[in-house]
N, C-alpha and C positions, 0 to 999 in steps of 0.2 A: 578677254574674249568678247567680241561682239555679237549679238544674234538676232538673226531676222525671222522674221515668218512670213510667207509669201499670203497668208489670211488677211495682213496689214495691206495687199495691194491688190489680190484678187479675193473677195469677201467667198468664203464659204472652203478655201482650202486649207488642210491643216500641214501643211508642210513648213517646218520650220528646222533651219541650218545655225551654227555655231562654226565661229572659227576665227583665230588671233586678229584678219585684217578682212579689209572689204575686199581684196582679190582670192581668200579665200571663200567666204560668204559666194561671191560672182560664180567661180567654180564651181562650187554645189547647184546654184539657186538655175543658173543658165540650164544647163539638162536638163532640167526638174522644170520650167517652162517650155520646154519645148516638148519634151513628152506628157506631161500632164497637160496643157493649154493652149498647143499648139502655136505658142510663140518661136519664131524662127527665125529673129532681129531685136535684137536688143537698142533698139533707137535712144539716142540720148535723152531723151524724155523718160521712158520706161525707167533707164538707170539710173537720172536724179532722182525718180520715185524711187525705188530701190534703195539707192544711199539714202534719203531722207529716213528710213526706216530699218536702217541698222544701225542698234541700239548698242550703247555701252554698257558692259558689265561688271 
């Protein structure tokens, strides 16, 4: 299982996802930006940050 926590890239939210791969990690984590932070594109910058910060477990 891999897991992220969105606190690793926006400081102060506690929002963290679990899930076998990084498309699922993506699936959770994209919603969960858009309604909580008002992100509405996920530019390939956001998403190496994103991958840089899901961890193996």
């Amino acid at each position: 299982m891999k897991p992220f926590a969105w606190g690793d890239v926006i400081p102060g939210c506690d929002a963290a996802f679990t899930a076998p791969d990084e498309e699922g990690i993506f699936a959770q984590a994209v919603p969960h930006g858009a309604a909580a932070h008002g992100i509405d594109e996920v530019t390939p910058e956001l998403a190496a940050t994103v991958r840089a910060h899901i961890h193996e477990s």
